[in-house]
Backbone bond lengths (Angstrom), bond angles and torsions (degrees), N, CA, C in turn:
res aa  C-N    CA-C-N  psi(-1)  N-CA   C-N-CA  omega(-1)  CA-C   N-CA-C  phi
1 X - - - 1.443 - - 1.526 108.24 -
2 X 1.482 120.64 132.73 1.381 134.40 159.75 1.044 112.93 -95.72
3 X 1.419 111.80 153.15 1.518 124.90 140.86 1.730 126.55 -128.94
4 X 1.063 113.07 -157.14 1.726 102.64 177.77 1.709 89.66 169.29
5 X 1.285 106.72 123.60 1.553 142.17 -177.29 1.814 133.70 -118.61
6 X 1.163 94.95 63.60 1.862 122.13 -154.94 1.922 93.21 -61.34
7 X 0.720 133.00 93.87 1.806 126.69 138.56 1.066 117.58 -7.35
8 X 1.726 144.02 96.17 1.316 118.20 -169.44 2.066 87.72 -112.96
9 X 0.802 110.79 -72.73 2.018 106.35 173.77 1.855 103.08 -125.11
10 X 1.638 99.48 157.91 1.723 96.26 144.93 1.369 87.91 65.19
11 X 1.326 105.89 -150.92 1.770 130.95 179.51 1.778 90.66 -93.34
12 X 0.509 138.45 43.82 2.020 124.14 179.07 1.356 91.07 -116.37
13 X 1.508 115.27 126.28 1.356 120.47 162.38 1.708 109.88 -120.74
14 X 1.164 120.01 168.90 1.507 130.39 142.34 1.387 138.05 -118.17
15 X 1.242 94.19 122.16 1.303 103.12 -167.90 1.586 121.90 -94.91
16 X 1.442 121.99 101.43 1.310 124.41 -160.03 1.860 109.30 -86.61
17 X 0.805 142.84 163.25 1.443 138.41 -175.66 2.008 101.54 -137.92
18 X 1.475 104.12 140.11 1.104 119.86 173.77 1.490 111.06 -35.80
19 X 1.073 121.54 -34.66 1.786 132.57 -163.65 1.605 99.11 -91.65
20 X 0.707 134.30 -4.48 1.774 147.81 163.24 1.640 108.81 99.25
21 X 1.340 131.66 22.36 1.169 145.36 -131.35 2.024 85.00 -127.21
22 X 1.410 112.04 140.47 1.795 111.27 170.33 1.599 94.69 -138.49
23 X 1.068 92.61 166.36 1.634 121.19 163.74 1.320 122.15 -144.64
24 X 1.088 142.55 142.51 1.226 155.12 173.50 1.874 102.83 -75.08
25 X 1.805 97.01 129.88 1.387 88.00 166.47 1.576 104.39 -147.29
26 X 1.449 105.59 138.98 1.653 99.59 179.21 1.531 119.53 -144.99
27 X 1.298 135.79 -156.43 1.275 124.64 -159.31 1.601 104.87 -118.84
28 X 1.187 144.54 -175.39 1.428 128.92 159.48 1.720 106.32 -95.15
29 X 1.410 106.68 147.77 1.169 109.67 178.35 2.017 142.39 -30.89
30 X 1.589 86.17 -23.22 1.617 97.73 -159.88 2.221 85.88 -88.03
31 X 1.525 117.82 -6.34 0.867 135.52 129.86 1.477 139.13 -16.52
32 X 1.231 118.16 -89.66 1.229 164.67 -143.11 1.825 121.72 107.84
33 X 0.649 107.89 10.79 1.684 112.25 -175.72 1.450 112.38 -92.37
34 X 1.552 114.49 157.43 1.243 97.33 -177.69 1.635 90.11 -113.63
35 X 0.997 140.54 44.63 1.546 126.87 162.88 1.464 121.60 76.05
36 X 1.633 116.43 23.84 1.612 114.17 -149.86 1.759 91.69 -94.59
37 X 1.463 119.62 -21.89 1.125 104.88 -171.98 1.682 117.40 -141.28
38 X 1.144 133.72 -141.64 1.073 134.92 154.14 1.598 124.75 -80.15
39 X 1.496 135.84 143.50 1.134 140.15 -169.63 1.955 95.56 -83.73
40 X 1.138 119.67 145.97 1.559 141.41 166.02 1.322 87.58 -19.29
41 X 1.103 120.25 -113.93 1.366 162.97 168.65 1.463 99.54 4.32
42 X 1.412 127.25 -41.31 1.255 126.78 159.57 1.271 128.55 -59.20
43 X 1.369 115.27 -34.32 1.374 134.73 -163.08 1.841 93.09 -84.08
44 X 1.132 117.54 -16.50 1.663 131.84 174.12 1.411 104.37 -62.86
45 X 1.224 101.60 -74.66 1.387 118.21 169.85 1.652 134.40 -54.19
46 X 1.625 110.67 -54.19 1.501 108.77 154.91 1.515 111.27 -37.05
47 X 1.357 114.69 -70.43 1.436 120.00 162.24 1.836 129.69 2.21
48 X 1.563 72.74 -79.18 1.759 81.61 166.63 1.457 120.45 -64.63
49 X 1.044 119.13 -53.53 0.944 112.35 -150.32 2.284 100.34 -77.34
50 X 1.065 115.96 -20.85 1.658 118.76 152.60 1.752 121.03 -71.44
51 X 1.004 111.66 -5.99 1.429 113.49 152.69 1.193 121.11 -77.39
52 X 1.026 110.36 -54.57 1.721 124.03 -168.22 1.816 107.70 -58.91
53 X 1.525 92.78 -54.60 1.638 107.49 -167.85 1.565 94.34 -77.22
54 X 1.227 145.20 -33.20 1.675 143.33 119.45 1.785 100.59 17.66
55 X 1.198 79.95 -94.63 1.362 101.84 -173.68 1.529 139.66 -51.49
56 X 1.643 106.76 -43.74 1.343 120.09 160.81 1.577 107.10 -61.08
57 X 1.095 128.35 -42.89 1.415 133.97 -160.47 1.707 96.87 -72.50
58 X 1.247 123.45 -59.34 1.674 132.06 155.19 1.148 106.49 -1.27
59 X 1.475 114.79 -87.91 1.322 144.66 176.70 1.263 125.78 -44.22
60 X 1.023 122.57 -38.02 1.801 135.69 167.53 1.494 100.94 -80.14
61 X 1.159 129.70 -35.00 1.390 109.99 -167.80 1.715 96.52 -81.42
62 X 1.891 119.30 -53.58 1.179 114.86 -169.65 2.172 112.46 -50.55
63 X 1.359 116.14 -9.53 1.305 125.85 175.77 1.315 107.08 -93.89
64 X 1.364 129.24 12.12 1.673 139.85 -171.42 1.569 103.65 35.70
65 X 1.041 133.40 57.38 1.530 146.49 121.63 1.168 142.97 -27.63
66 X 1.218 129.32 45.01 1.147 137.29 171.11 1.634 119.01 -9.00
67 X 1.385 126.31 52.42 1.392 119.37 169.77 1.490 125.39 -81.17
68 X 1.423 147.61 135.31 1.111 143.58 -162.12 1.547 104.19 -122.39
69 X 1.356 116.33 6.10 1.261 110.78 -176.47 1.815 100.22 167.91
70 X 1.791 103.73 150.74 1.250 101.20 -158.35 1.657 104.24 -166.76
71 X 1.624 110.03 105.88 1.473 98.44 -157.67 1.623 86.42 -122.31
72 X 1.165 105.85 146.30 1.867 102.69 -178.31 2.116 95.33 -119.43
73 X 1.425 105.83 118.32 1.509 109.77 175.89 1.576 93.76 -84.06
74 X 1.843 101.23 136.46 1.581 104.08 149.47 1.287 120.53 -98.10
75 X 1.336 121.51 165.39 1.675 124.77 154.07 1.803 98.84 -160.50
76 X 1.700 79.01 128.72 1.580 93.85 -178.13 1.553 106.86 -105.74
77 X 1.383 131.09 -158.52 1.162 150.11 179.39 1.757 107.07 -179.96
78 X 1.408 104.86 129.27 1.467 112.20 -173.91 1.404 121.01 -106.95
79 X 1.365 137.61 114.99 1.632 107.69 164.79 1.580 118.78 -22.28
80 X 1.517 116.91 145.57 1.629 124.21 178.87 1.427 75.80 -85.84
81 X 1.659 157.55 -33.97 1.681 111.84 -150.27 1.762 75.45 -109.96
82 X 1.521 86.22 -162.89 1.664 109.79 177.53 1.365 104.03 -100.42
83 X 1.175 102.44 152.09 1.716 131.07 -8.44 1.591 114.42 -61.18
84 X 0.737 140.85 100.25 1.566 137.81 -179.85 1.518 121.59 -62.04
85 X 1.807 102.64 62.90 1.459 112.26 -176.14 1.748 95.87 -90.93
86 X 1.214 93.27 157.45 1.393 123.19 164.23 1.649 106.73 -33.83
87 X 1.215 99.69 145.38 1.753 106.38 -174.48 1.475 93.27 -138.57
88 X 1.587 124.72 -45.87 1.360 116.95 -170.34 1.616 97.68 -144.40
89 X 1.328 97.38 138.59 1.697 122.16 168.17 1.388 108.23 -136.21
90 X 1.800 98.27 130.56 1.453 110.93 159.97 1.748 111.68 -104.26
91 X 0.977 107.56 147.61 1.533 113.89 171.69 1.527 108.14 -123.41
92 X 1.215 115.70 124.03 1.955 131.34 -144.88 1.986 84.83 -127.26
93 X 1.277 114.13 82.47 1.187 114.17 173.86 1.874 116.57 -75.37
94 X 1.222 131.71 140.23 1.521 127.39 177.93 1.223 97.58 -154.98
95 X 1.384 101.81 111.48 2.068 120.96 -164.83 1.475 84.45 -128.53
96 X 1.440 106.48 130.50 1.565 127.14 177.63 1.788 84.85 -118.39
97 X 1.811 95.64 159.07 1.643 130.84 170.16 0.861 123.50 129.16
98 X 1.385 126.11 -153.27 1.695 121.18 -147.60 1.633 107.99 -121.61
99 X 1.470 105.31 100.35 1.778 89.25 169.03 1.370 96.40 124.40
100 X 1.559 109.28 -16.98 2.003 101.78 -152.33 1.516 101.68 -42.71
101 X 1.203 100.74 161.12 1.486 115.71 173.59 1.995 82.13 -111.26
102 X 1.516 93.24 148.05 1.728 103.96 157.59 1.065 107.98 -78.79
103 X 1.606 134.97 -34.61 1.103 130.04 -159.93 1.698 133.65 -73.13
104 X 1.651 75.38 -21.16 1.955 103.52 -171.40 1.871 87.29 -98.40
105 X 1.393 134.14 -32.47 1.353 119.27 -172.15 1.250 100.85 -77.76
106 X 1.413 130.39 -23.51 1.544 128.04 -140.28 2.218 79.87 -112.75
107 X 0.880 115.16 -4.15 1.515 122.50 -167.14 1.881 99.44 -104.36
108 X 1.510 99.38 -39.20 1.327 94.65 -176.33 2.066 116.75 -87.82
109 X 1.157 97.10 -13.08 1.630 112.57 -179.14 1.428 95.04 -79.38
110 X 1.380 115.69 -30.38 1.773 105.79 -167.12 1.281 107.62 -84.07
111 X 1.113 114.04 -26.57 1.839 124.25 -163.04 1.851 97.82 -94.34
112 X 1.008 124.93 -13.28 1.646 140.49 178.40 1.467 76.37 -88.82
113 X 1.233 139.59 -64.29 1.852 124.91 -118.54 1.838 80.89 -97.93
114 X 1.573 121.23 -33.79 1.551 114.30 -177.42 1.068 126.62 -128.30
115 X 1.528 125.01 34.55 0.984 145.22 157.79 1.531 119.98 -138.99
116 X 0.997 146.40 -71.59 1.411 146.12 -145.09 1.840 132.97 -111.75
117 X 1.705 86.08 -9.62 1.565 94.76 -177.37 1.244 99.24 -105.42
118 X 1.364 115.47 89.95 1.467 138.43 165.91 1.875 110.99 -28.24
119 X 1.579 109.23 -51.99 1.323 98.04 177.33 1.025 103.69 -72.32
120 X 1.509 153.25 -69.73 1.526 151.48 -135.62 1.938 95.53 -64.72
121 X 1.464 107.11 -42.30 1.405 100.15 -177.62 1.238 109.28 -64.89
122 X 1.446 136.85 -35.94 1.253 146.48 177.22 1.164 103.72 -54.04
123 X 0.967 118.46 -64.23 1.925 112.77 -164.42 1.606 118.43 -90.74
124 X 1.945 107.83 6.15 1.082 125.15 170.81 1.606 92.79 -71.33
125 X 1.241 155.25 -57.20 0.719 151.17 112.55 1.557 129.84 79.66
126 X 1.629 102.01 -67.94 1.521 138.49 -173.33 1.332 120.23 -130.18
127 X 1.836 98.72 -15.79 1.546 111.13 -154.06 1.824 101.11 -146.35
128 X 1.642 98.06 128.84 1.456 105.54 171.51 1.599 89.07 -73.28
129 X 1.415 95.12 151.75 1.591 131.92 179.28 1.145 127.16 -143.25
130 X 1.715 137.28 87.83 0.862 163.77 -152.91 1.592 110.75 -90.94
131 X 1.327 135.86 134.39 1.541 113.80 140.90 1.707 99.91 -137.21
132 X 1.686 101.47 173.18 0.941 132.96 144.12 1.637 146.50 -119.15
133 X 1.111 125.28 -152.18 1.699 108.43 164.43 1.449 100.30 173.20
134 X 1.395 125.11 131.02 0.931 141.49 132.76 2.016 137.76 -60.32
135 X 1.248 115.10 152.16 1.620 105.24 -149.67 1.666 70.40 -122.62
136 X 1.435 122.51 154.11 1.419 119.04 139.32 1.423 99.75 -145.32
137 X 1.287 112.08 141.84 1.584 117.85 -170.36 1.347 115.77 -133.65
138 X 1.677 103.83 104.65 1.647 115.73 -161.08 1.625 110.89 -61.11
C-alpha cells in the first residue's frame, strides 16, 4: 500500500491514496489553516470507523441479513499533552432492516472489533475502544 501527501499552502494538504483516490486535508484557521478539509487525526478515525462498518456489513450480508442501512457513530477522546493520540473510542453502531437477528449484528460487531478491522485493532493499541449498537427493524 501507498500513499502520497503533497503540501499545497498554509496547513492544506493533499492526500493522494495508492488506489488513485485524494482528499483534501487541512488545519483550522486559529492554526494556520483555512478549514478546506478534514484535520489528520480525523481521517484516523473516519478511517476506523469505514473499516469496521466494512466489516460488519461483510458479515451480515455473508449471514443473509437483510440490512437496508448502516451508520457507525464515532466519539474519541485525546491525551491534552503530546502526542495527543487517542486514549478512548466509542463506536455507536445503528443498523436498520428486515428480520435482523441481534444475534448475527451483535456477532458481526464482535468479530470486526477482535478480529478483522485492522484499524480499530491498531489504534486499540493506545486506545480503549468501546462499541455498542442499536437494531431497528422496518
Amino acid at each position: 500500500m501507498k500513499a502520497r501527501v503533497k503540501w499545497v499552502e498554509e496547513a492544506t494538504m493533499l492526500g493522494e491514496a495508492g488506489s488513485g483516490h485524494a482528499i483534501v486535508m487541512d488545519g483550522p484557521p486559529e492554526h494556520g489553516g483555512r478549514n478546506l478539509g478534514v484535520r489528520p487525526m480525523e481521517m484516523l478515525l473516519l478511517g476506523m470507523g469505514g473499516c469496521t462498518e466494512f466489516d460488519v456489513l461483510s458479515i451480515l450480508k455473508k449471514s443473509r441479513q437483510q440490512v437496508t442501512s448502516c451508520v457507525v457513530e464515532l466519539e474519541a477522546e485525546r491525551s491534552e499533552t503530546n502526542p495527543k493520540i487517542f486514549t478512548r473510542i466509542h463506536a455507536h453502531f445503528v443498523v436498520r432492516g428486515r428480520e435482523l437477528s441481534e444475534k448475527h449484528v451483535a456477532r458481526a460487531i464482535s468479530l470486526s472489533a477482535e478480529k478483522y478491522c485492522s484499524a480499530s485493532i491498531m489504534l486499540g493499541k493506545s486506545a480503549e475502544i468501546t462499541h455498542d449498537y442499536e437494531i431497528h427493524n422496518d
